[in-house]
C-alpha positions in Angstrom: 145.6 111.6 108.3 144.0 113.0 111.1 146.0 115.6 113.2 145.2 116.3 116.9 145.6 119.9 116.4 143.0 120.3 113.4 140.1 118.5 111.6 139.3 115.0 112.2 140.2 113.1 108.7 137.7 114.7 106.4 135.6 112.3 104.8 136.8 110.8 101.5 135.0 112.2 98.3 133.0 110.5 95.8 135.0 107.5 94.8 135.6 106.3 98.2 132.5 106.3 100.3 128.6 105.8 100.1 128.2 109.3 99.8 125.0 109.6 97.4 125.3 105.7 97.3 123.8 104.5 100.0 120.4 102.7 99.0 117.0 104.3 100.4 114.5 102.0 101.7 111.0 102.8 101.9 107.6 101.3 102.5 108.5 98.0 104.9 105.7 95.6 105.5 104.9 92.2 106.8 103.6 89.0 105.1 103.6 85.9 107.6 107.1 85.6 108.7 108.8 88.2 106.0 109.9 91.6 105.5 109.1 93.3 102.3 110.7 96.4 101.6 111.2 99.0 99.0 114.7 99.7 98.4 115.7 103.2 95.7 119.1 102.6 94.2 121.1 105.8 93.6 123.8 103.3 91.5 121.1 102.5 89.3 119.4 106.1 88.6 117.3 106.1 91.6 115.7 102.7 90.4 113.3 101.1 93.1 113.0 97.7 93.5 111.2 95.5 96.0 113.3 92.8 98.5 112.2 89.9 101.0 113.7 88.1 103.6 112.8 86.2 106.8 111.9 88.3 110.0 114.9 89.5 111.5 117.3 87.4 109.4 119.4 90.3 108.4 122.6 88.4 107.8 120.9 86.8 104.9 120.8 88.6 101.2 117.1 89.2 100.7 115.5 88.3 97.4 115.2 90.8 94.4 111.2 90.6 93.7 111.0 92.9 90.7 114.2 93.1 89.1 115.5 95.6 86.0 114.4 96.5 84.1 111.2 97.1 86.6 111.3 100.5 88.8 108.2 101.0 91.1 107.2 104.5 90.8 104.4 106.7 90.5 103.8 109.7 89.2 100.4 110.7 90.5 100.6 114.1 92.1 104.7 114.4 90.3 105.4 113.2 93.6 103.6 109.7 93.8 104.4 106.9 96.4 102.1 104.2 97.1 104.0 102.1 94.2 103.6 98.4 96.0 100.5 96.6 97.3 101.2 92.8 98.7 98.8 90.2 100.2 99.5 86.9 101.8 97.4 83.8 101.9 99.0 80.6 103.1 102.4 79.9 101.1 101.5 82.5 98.2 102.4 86.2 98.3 100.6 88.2 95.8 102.4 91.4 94.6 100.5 94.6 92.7 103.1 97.2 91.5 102.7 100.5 89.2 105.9 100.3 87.1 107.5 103.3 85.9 108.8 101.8 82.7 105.5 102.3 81.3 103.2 103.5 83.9 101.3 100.7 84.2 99.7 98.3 86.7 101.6 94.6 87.0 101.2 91.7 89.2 102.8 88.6 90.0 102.6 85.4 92.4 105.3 83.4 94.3 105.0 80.7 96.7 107.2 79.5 99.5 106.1 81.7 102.5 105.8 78.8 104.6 109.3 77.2 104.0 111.8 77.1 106.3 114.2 80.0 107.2 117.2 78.0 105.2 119.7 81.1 103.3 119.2 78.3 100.1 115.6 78.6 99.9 113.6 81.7 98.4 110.5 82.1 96.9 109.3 80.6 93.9 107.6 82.9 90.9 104.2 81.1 89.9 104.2 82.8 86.5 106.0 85.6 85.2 104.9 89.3 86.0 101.2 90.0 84.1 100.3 93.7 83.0 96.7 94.4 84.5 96.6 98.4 82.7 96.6 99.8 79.8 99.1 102.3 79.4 97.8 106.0 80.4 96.6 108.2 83.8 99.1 107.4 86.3 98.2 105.4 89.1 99.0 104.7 92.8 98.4 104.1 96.2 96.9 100.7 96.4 95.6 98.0 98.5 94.4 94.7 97.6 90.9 93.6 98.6 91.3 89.9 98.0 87.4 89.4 98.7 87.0 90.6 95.4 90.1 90.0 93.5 90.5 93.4 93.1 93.5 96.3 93.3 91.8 99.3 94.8 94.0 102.6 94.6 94.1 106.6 93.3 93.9 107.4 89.1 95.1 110.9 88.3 93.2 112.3 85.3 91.1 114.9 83.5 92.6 116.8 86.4 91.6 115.4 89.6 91.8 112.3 91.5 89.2 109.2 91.3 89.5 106.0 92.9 89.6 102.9 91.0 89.6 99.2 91.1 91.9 96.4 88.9 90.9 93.3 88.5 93.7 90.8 89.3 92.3 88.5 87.0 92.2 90.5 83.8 95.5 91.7 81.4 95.6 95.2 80.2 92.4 96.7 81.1 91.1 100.0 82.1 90.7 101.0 85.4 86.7 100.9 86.9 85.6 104.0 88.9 84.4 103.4 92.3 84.3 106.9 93.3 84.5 110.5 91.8 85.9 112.8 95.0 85.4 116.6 94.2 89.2 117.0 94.0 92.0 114.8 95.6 91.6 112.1 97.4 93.4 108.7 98.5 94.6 106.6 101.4 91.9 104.5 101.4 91.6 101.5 103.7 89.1 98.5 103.8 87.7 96.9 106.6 88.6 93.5 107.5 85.9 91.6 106.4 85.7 94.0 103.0 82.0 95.9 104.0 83.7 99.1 104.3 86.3 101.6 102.7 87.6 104.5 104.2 89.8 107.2 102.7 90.7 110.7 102.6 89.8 113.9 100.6 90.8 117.4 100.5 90.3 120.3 97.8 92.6 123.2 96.8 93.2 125.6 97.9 93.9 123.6 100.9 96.7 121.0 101.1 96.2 117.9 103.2 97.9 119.0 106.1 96.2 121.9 106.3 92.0 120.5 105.6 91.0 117.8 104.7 88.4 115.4 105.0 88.0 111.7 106.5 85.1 109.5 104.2 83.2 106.2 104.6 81.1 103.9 102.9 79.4 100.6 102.6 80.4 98.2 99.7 77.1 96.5 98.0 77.1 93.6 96.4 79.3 94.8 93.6 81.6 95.8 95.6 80.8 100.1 95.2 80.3 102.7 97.6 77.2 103.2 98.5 75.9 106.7 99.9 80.0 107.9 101.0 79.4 110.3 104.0 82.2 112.6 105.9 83.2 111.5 109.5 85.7 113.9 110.4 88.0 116.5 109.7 87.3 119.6 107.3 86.2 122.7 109.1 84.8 123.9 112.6 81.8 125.2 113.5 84.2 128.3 114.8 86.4 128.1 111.4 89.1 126.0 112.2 90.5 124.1 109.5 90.9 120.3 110.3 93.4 117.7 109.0 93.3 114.2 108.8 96.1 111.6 108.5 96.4 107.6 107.8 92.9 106.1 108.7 92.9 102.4 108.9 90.3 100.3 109.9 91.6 97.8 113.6 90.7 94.1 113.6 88.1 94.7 116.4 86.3 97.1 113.8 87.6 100.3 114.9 88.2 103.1 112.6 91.5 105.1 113.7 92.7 108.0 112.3 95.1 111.1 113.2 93.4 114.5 113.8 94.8 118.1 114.9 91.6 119.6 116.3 93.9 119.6 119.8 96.2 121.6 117.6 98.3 118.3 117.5 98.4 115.2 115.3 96.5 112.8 117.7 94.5 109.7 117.1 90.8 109.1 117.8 89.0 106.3 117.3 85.1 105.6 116.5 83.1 102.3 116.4 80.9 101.6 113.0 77.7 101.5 115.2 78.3 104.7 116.0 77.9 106.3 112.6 73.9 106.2 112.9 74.0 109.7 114.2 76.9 111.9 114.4 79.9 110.0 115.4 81.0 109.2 119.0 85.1 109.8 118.2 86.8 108.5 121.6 90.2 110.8 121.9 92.4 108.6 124.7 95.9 109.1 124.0 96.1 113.3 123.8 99.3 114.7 124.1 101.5 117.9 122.8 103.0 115.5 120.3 102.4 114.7 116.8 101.1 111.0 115.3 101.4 112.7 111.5 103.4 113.9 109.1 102.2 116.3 106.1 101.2 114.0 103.0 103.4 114.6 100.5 103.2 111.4 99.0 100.8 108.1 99.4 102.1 105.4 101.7 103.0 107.0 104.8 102.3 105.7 108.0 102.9 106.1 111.7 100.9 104.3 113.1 99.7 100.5 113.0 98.1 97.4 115.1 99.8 94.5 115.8 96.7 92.1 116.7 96.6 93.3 120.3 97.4 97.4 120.1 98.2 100.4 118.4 102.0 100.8 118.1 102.6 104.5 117.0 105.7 106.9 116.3 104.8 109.9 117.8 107.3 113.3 116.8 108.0 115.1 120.0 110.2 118.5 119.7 111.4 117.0 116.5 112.3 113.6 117.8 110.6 110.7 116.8 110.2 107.4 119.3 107.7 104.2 119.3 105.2 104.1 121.8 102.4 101.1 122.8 98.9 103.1 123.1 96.9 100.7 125.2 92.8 100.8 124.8 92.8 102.0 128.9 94.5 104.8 127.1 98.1 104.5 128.3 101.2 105.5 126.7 104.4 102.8 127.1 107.5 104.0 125.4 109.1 101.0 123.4 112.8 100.8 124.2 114.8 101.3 120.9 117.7 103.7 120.1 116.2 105.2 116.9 114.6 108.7 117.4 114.0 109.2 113.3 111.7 107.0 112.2 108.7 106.5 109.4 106.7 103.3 107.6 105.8 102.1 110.2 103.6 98.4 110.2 103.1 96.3 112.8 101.4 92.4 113.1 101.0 89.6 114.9 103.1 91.1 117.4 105.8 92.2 115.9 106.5 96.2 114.1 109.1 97.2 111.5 110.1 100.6 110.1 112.6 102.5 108.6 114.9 103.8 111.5 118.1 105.9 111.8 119.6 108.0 114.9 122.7 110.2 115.1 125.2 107.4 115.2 123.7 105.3 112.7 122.4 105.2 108.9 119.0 104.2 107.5 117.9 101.0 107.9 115.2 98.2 108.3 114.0 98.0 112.1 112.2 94.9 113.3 111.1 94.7 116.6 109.1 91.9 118.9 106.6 94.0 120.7 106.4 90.6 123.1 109.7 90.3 124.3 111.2 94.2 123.5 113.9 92.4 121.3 115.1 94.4 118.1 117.5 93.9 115.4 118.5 96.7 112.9 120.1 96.2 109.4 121.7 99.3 108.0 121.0 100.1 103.9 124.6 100.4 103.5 127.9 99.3 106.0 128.7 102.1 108.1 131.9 104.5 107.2 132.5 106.8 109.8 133.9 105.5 113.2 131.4 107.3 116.6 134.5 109.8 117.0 134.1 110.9 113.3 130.4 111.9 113.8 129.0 115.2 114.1 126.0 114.9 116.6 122.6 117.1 116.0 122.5 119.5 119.2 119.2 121.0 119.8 119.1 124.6 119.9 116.3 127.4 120.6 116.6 131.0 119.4 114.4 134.2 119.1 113.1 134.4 115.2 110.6 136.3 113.5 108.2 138.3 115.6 110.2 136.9 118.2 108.7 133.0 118.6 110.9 130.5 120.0 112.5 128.5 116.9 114.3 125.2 116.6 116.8 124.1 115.2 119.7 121.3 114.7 123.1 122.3 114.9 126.2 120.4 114.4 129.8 121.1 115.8 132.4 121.1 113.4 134.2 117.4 114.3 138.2 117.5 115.8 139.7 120.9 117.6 138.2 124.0 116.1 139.8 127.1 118.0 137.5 130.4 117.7 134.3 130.9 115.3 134.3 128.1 111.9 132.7 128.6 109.0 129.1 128.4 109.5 126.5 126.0 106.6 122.8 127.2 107.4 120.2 124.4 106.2 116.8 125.2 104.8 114.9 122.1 104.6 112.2 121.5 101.4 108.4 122.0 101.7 108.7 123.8 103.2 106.1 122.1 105.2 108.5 119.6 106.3 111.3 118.7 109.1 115.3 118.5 109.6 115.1 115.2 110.8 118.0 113.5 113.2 119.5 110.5 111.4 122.8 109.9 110.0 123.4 112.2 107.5 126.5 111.6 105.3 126.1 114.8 103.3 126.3 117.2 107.0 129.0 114.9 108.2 130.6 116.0 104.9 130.9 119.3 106.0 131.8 118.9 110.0 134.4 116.6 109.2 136.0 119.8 106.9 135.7 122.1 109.7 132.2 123.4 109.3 128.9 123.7 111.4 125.9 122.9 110.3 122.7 124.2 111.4 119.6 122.9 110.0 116.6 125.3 110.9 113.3 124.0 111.8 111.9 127.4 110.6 108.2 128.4 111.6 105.8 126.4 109.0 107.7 123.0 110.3 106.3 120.1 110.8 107.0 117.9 114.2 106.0 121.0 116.6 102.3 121.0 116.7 99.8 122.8 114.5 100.5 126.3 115.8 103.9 126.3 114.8 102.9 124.7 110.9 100.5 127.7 110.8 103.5 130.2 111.2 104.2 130.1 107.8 100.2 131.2 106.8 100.8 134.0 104.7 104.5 134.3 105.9 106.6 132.2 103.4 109.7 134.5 102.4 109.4 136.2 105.3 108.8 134.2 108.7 111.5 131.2 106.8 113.7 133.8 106.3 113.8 135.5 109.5 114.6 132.3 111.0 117.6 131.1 109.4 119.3 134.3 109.6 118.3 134.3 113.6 119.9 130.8 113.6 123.0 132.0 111.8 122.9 135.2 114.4 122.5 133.2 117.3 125.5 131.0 116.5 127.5 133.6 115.9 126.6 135.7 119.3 127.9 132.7 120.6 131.5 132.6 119.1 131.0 129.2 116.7 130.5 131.0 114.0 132.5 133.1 112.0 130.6 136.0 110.5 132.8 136.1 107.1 132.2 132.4 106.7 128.0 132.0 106.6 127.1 129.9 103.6 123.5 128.9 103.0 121.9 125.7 100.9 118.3 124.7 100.3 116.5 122.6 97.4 113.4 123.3 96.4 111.7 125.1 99.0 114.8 125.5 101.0 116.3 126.8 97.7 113.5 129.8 97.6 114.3 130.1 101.3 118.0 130.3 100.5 117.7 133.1 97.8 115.2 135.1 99.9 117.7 135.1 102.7 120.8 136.4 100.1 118.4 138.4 99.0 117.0 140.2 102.2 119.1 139.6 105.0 122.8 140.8 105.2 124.1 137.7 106.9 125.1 135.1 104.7 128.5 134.9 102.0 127.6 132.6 99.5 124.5 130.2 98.7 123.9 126.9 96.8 120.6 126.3 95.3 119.5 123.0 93.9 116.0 123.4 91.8 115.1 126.3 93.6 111.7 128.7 93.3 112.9 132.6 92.4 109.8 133.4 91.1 106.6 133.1 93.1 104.5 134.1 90.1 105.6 131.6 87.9 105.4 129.2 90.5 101.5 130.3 91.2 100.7 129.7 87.7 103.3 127.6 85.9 103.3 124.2 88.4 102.0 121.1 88.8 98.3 120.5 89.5 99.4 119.2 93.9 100.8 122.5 94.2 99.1 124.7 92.2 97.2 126.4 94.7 99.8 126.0 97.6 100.9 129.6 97.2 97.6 130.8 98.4 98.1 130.0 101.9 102.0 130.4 102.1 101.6 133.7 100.5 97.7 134.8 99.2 95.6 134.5 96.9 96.5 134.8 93.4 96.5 137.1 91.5 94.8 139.8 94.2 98.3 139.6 96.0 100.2 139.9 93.0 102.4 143.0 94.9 102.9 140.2 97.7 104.4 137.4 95.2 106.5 139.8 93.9 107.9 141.7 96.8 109.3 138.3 98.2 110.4 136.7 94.7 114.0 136.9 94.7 113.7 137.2 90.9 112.3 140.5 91.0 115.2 141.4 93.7 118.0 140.1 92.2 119.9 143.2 92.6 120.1 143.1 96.0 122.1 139.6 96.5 125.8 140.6 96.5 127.3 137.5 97.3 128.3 134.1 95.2 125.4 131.8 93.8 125.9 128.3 92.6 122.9 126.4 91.2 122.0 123.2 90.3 119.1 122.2 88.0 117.2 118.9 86.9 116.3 119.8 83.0 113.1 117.2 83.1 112.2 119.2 86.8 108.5 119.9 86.0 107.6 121.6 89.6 110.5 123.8 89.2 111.0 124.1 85.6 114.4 125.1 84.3 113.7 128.5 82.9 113.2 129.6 86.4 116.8 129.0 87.3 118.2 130.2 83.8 116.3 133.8 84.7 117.5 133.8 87.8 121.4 133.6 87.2 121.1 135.6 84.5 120.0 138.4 86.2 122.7 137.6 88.6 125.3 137.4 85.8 124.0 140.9 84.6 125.0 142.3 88.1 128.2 140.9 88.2 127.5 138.3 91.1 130.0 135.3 90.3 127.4 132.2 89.3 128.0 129.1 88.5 125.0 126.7 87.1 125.2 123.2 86.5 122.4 121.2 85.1 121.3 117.3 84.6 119.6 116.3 81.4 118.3 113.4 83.0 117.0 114.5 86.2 113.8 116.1 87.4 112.5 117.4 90.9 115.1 116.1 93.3 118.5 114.3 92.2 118.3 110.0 92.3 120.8 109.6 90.4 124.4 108.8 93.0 126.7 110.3 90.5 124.6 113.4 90.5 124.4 113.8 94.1 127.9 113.3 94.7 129.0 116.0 91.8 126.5 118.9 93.7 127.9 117.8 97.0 131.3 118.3 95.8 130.9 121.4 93.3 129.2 123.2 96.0 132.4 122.4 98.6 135.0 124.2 95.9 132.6 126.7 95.2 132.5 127.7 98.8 136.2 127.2 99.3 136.7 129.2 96.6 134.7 132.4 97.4 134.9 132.1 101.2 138.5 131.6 101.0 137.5 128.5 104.0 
């Protein structure tokens, strides 16, 4: 019971909530008047299934598309996404879908797009579901070019990228080559009446985010690229290294794209005629905001046209909103609530995209860009009432080399008299963002009488290009510095408590976690789940998307050995004095397990009290809800335990 001298009620653990059950949906798009949708079910292993329904009929159950034992995933890049390609003409919807279950290629046909919006109806399968691949390279990231009959997307194999074609026609086939990029490659995107494809390439050491490369050509006859040339991107006549983000090709024959020559995400635009000499690139919507998002996986997008205009989400001081860029080059904010959004699509005047805020969970959010109307349907039924919720505050602090730094912090819910223990966040990446939406596992903690502050450490995304770039040679160091400012900062202020300073990461956050036990003096305890200890393992025991990601975070390899192993908490192991609990996937292939083994033993050997708790079943990142609910909930009574919270 709640007590108006203490804690709100804390929230209920694992068998009484959604926490690490609530569904993630992914990749929304629109076909005529439907919502397609991608929806990952932690109750089912992190299975990912496709759903439909009627434009904003959210009261009605949508249709299961794929069901088990199908799971759309890809495994290009270990990281994949771009699982689901669809395509509408008339009452049929075509769907083209890499299945994990055997890594292939599969398509199927229903009808009944143009039936009426009764709940009774649904769409009708034409056949059942055909296999178009063979089994072998992993695929993803398609589109369909239905002038041809053809699935175009990415292949991963002999160890780089190509981009292929499927015919839709054929059963178990091998992919075609259309084009052999020089390294990686992908997001293409075809022009409306199927003359031209456009897509992106970059080559290690750089990752996307930090150079890469926009490419075009003309389809002949047979459907190839013919004589692919660069149009923007790569690197400046003065050295600066470009990145590109989401082309697509507008139905008035535009080519738009996101570029941070500005030192921001923004979009410019460029007219095929154009291309004849060097391209005429039109910038008319700059601002000191961002239109991108680092490319982690295929299928992002923040930006789309709905028949008339570009709708975009546009990341400003790490808030996301939806804005109407005009062709006289205005900027008209679109009226929602949501201020963390991404998969964005738009058509026919109408947007949708996966939305959250403060208050509210992930969900679908459709919107008539004619009327301003919305409707948003949450993944899962709330469970916290508004006075339960811990709200993000925004706060700025000094960190390393003293740079303004960001970050999210989150009062401890119900009277808290004096400092409370004190959880700092390092988010993964660590290219990335601590976003704003409704985040069960942070409420979690405020509702037991803990802040939360999740750091938007130098290297984050969501700030501008200048801030990403902090992290150029600086990863264990400017990440670290940062946290432990945020920490500091909070406590100079009296909400924290300096005996009470726990820290948690995954991943990249989890390297950031032990470098900050490691070398810094402020923090009690840590949780680690699949964390980096050692940078030189990392630098030449990873996968092939990362496997020259060090060089910029850190230097090059091996000629900065001394530099990888100055910061790899491995090699410091004797200097962490406080508790370590980790948790470890044993199929994790970014982070394999041996890394975290060394690591706690050398803790063990010290006498630091560890715990480590692994999942034969899991890999880089936990899908499974069961699993996410046991780290959630080890990690509490671990702290409890050594913090004496």
């Amino acid at each position: 019971m709640s007590n108006a001298s203490g804690p709100k009620q804390a929230i209920p653990l694992a068998a009484d909530v959604a926490l690490g059950r609530s569904p993630v949906l992914r990749d929304p798009q629109l076909v005529g008047d439907w919502v397609l949708w991608l929806e990952q079910r932690p109750q089912e292993k992190g299975r990912t299934t496709a759903l439909i329904r009627p434009w904003q009929a959210g009261d009605q159950q949508p249709q299961e598309l794929t069901p088990c034992p199908c799971n759309l995933r890809s495994r290009v890049h270990d990281y994949g996404g771009g699982t689901l390609a669809s395509h509408a003409d008339g009452d049929l919807l075509l769907l083209v879908w890499v299945d994990d279950t055997d890594g292939c290629l599969w398509s199927q046909s229903w009808q009944g797009l143009s039936q009426n919006r009764n709940p009774l109806n649904s769409l009708k399968p034409i056949a059942p579901p055909r296999r178009l691949t063979q089994p072998g390279s992993p695929l993803a990231d398609g589109i369909i070019d239905h002038h041809r009959q053809r699935w175009l997307g990415v292949m991963e194999a002999e160890g780089r990228d190509w981009l292929v074609s499927v015919d839709l026609e054929r059963a178990d086939q091998t992919p075609a080559v259309l084009h052999q990029p020089q390294d990686f490659a992908g997001y293409m995107t075809l022009s409306a009446d199927g003359a031209r494809l456009a897509w992106v390439e970059w080559q290690q050491p750089a990752m996307p985010w930090d150079c890469s490369t926009l490419w075009c050509a003309c389809l002949n006859g047979e459907g190839m690229p013919e004589q692919p040339f660069q149009l923007a991107g790569g690197t400046t006549e003065s050295g600066a290294r470009v990145s590109v983000f989401q082309p697509q090709w507008l139905e008035d024959g535009r080519l738009l794209v996101a570029e941070d020559r500005s030192g921001w995400w923004n979009l410019i635009h460029c007219r095929p005629e154009a291309w004849s000499s060097a391209p005429q690139w039109q910038r008319p919507w700059p601002m000191q905001a961002e239109t991108a998002m680092p490319q982690w996986i295929y299928g992002m997008s923040t930006t789309a046209w709905d028949g008339e205009q570009v709708v975009a989400a546009i990341c400003d001081q790490g808030r996301w909103q939806l804005n109407c860029l005009t062709n006289d080059g205005t900027i008209q904010a679109i009226e929602q609530p949501f201020d963390d959004l991404a998969g964005l699509r738009a058509a026919n005047g109408r947007a949708v995209a996966i939305a959250s805020n403060g208050n509210t969970g992930m969900g679908l959010l459709e919107l008539d860009l004619t009327n301003g109307d919305w409707r948003h349907t949450p993944a899962s039924p709330a469970v916290l009432p508004p006075e339960q919720i811990s709200r993000a505050e925004a706060i700025w602090f000094n960190g390393a080399n003293g740079e303004r730094t960001h970050a999210w912090y989150y009062p401890p819910t119900g009277a808290h008299p004096g400092p409370s223990p004190l959880l700092v966040k390092g988010h993964s990446g660590p290219t990335a963002m601590a976003r704003t939406g409704l985040n069960l596992a942070i409420q979690f903690w405020t509702s037991r009488g803990w802040g939360v502050v999740d750091v938007n450490y130098g290297g984050s995304t969501g700030f501008g290009r200048a801030y990403r770039d902090r992290l150029q040679q600086g990863w264990g160091v400017v990440d670290v510095e940062d946290c432990a400012a945020a920490a500091q900062a909070l406590i100079a202020n009296g909400r924290a408590h300096p005996d009470q300073i726990a820290m948690e990461g995954g991943s990249a956050g989890g390297f950031t976690t032990l470098a900050c036990l490691c070398f810094t003096d402020v923090f009690r305890a840590g949780a680690c789940r699949y964390a980096v200890s050692d940078l030189t393992a990392m630098a030449t025991d990873t996968h092939r998307f990362e496997a020259r990601y060090l060089d910029g975070l850190v230097g090059d390899w091996p000629a900065e050995r001394e530099r990888y192993e100055a910061r790899s908490p491995l090699h410091h192991a004797d200097k962490i004095r406080c508790p370590v609990i980790f948790f470890q996937g044993l199929k994790d292939k970014v982070v394999p397990p041996e890394q975290t083994e060394r690591m706690a033993s050398a803790l063990t050997a010290n006498g630091i009290p560890v715990e480590v708790i692994t999942f034969p079943e899991e890999g880089h990142g936990f899908r499974d809800s069961a699993v996410q609910v046991a780290v959630l909930e080890a990690t509490e009574a671990f702290f409890r335990r050594h913090l004496g919270v």
